[in-house]
Every structure is written in structure tokens, then in C-alpha cells.
N, C-alpha and C positions, 0 to 999 in steps of 0.2 A: 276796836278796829284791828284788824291782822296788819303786822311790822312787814313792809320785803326785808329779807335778811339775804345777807351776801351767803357762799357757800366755804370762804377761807381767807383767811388775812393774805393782803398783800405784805410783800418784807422788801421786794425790791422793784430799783425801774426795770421799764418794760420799753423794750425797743422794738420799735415800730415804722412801720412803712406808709408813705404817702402814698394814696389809691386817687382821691377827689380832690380837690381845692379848686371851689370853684365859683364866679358870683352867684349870693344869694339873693343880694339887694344892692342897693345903693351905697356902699360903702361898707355893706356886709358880705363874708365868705360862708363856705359848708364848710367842712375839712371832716375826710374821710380818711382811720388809720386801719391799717392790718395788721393782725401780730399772729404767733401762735394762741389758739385758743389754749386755758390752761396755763398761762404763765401767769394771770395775773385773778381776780375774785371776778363771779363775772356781776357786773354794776345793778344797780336797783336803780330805781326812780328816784331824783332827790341828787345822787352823787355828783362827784365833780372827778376831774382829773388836775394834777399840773402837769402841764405843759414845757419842759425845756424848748427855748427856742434857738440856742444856740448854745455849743457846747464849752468856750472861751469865757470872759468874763464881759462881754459887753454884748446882752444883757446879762447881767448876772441872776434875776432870779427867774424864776419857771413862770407860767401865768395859769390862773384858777379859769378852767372853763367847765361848764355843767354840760353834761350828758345826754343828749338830743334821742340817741337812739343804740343800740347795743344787739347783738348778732353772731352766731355761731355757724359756719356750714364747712365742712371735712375738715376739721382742726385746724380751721382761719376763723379769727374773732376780727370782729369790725364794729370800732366805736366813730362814730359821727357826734360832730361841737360846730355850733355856730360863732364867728366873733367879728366882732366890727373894727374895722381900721383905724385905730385913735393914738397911737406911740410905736416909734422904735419899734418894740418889740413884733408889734399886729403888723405892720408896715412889711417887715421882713419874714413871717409868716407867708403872707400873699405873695411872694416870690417861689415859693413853693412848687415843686411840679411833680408830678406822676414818682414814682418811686425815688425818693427824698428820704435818710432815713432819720429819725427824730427818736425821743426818747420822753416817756411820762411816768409818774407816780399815781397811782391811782388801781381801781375806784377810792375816794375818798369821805369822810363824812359819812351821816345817816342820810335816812332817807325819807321820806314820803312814809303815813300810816296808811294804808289802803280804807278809803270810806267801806259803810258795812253794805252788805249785798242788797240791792232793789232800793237800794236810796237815792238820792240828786245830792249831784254835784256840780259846783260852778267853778273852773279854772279862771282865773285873771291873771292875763298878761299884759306888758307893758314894754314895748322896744324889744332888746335884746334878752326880756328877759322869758320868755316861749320858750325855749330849747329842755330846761326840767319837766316842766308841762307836759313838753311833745313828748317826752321818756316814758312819761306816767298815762299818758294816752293809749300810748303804743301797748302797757303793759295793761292796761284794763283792755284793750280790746283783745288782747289774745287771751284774757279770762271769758270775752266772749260778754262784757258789763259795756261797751262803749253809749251805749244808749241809756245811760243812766249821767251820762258827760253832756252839758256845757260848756264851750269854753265863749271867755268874752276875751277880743286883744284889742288893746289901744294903743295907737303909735303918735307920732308927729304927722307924719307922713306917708304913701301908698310905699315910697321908693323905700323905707326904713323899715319896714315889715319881713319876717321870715317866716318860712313855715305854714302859712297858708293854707298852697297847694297840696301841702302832704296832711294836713287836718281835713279838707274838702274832699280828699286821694281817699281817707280811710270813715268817707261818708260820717264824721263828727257835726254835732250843730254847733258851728262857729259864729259867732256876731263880732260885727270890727268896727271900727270909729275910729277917725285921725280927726288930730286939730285943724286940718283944713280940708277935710271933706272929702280928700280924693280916696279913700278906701271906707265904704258903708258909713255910718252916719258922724254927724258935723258934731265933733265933741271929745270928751273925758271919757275912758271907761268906767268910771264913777257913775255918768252919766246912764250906760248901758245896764249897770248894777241898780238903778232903783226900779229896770222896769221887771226888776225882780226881787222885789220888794226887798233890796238889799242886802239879800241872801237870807231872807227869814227860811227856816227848815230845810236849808241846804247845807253841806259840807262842802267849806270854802280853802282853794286850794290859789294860793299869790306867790306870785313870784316880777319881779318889774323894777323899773327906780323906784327911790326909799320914800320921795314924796308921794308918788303913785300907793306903794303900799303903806304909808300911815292915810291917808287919806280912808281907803278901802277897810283900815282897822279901824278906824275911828265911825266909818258910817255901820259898820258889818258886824263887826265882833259880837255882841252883844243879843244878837237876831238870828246869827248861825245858828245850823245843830253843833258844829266844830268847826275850828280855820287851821291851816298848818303856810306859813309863810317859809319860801326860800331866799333867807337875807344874802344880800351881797355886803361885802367886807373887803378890804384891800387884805390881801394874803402873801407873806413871804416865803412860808414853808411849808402851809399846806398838809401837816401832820401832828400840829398842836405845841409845839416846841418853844415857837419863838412868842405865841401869845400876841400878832399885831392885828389879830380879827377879833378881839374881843366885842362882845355884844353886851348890853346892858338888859338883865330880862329882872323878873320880879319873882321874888320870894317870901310867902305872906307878905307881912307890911313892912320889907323891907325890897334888898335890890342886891343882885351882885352879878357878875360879870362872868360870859361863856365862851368859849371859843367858838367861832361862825366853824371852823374847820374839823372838830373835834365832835363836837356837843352839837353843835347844827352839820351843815348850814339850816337844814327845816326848823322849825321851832312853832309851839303852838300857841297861837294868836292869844290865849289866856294866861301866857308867860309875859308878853312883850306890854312895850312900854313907850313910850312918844320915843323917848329916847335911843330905844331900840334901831329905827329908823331913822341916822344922822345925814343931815342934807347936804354934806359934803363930800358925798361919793359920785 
């Protein structure tokens, strides 16, 4: 599989200007930043950004958001992040308006291994977690590969879904299922995953809550051609320092401990481990 590789290390934040904030759903925002193109690597699939939300100490730390979509036109770069309103921090985020100016660290982490050429691939999303996905969409389709893409999303709900319209915008075959029926069919995307036979001879690409992807490891892993999951991790620093995103993956017949922020957040589904996936995120 070919790596996207960044083009140069970030060293510092990157201040940036509010363009979008705007609803995406139900209790979800877009947020659209501008900066000079060139100040900072430009992102791959897979990355994240922190986010400062304010520059005082309350909040004190930045928040981890993944990478929806990334954009260069007369030395203005423009990164778009999805995030849903659940603390303090997202609360005052959504107060936001048109040129706000903010500050983040980032691209962050690896990224996505790009499946091999003329193969099938099957994306699974889960809630909030679409937005690396739509990255890695965006970037096969301007390889000009979209039609070798799947994607399956499952939510709760039609109102708690994002990104949709801009998967259906870039003619992808999208399949959706909420638990109550009102966005395509009455179910699990688990559900949606066997009527593809569980991703036998597909390269399987997750990202979503962690019961949603142990779920998906446990039917899947084994049937793929290959899986590459983007874990979530509560993160402080966002650059490997402080070590509070460790992941549990496996090493022959043993086990030891990675950074989601460092060493992920992607990681490939023949590394991980039940545990990998802690149900208290």
C-alpha cells in the first residue's frame, strides 16, 4: 500500500481565522479555518489538528479534532473539522462567528495507508466519526479511484449524521442505517457490513465509537484483504509528550502500549486488541 506522507514537519501553532461555523446537524457544527498556505505541512488523511479554544486557562487544554477536508487556492489554505456540542470547551466553540481568530497545532499523527489501485474498499463510520473518512474520500477521488469506495455510516439518529450531503455531492455509494430508522435502514452498521459479507476481499477502513469498532474488528478482521482503524483517545497534548492516549496493540504473543497521537491515531486492525477499544470513551 502507498503511505500519504506530509511534505514538512510542523514546529509551531498556526493561527488562523474563522470563515464557516456553522450547523451541521443536530447538535453538530462544520468549522471552517484559513491561514496562510505554507505555514504549517499540508494534512493527509488520517490527521488531526488541536484545537485551542481559548487562550486563558479555562479551558486549559486544546481539543483533538480529525480532518474532514484540506484545500489550497492563492496562498490561503483551508482546513474543515466536524464537532459535536458535549462540554465547555465545544459549547463555546459554537459561539464562533465569521473572522474569530483561533489558534492550532497540527497536521498531527499518521495517516491512512492508501488501499492498492483497482481494489474495493469499504469505509465504516459511526456518529462523529465520518469526518477522517470524508478526508480519505476526498483524496481518492482527486486520484480519480472514488469508485473503487464504499462507504457504510451508522448513527442513532437522521439529526446526528454529518457529511452526507458532501459524500452523495461527490457521487460516492453511501449506505446509512440509524437505530431508529429515520436515515436508510432500521439497524447497526454491523448490520449493513454482513450484506458484504463482512468485508471478505475488501480493504476495511473504521473509524466511529470504540464499541461500534470492536464490534466491526471482531466480525471483519479476519475476512479483510486489510483494515486500518482511526482510534479515538482522550488527548492532552497532542504531540506524544504527555502519553495520556496510550493504546494497547499487540506484539507477537505479547502487548505493549502506543500513542493514539504519535504512533496512530490509524493503526492496523492485525495490531489491535479488545482492549485496544476501551468502552469508556
Amino acid at each position: 500500500m502507498d503511505t500519504c506522507t506530509n511534505r514538512k514537519q510542523l514546529t509551531s501553532l498556526v493561527e488562523a481565522e474563522v470563515t464557516v461555523n456553522s450547523d451541521a446537524a443536530d447538535g453538530h457544527m462544520r468549522l471552517e479555518l484559513h491561514f496562510p498556505a505554507g505555514e504549517n505541512a499540508r494534512p493527509v488523511p488520517g490527521q488531526f489538528i488541536m484545537l485551542r479554544v481559548h487562550e486563558g486557562s479555562d479551558p486549559l487544554l486544546a481539543r483533538p479534532f480529525g480532518i474532514a477536508g484540506y484545500s489550497e487556492e492563492n496562498d490561503i489554505a483551508r482546513i474543515e473539522i466536524f464537532y459535536r456540542i458535549v462540554g465547555k470547551g465545544t459549547r463555546e466553540m459554537a459561539q464562533w462567528s465569521a473572522g474569530h481568530g483561533v489558534k492550532f497545532l497540527g497536521p498531527l499523527g499518521n495517516s491512512f495507508n492508501l488501499p492498492p489501485a483497482d481494489s474495493r474498499s469499504l469505509l465504516i463510520a459511526g456518529g462523529i466519526g465520518l469526518p477522517p473518512l470524508l478526508a480519505l474520500v476526498r483524496y481518492m477521488d482527486a486520484l480519480g479511484r472514488k469508485d473503487e469506495l464504499t462507504v457504510l455510516y451508522g448513527g442513532k439518529v437522521l439529526a446526528g449524521m454529518v457529511g452526507v450531503d458532501v459524500l452523495e455531492g461527490l457521487g460516492i455509494d453511501v449506505q446509512t442505517c440509524t437505530e431508529d430508522g429515520s436515515c436508510g435502514r432500521l439497524g447497526l452498521v454491523t448490520g449493513l457490513l454482513s450484506e458484504y459479507e463482512n468485508g471478505k476481499g475488501s480493504h476495511l477502513f473504521v473509524c466511529g465509537p470504540n464499541p461500534m469498532m470492536l464490534a466491526v474488528h471482531e466480525a471483519c478482521d479476519s475476512l479483510s484483504e486489510s483494515s486500518q482503524y482511526s482510534l479515538e483517545s482522550r488527548m492532552a497534548c497532542g504531540f506524544g509528550v504527555c502519553s495520556g492516549c496510550a493504546v494497547a496493540v499487540e506484539r507477537g504473543e505479547g502487548r505493549e502500549y502506543q500513542r493514539a497521537c504519535r504512533e496512530g491515531p490509524v493503526f492496523a486492525g492485525r495490531d489491535l486488541v479488545p482492549d485496544s477499544f476501551p468502552d469508556n470513551l
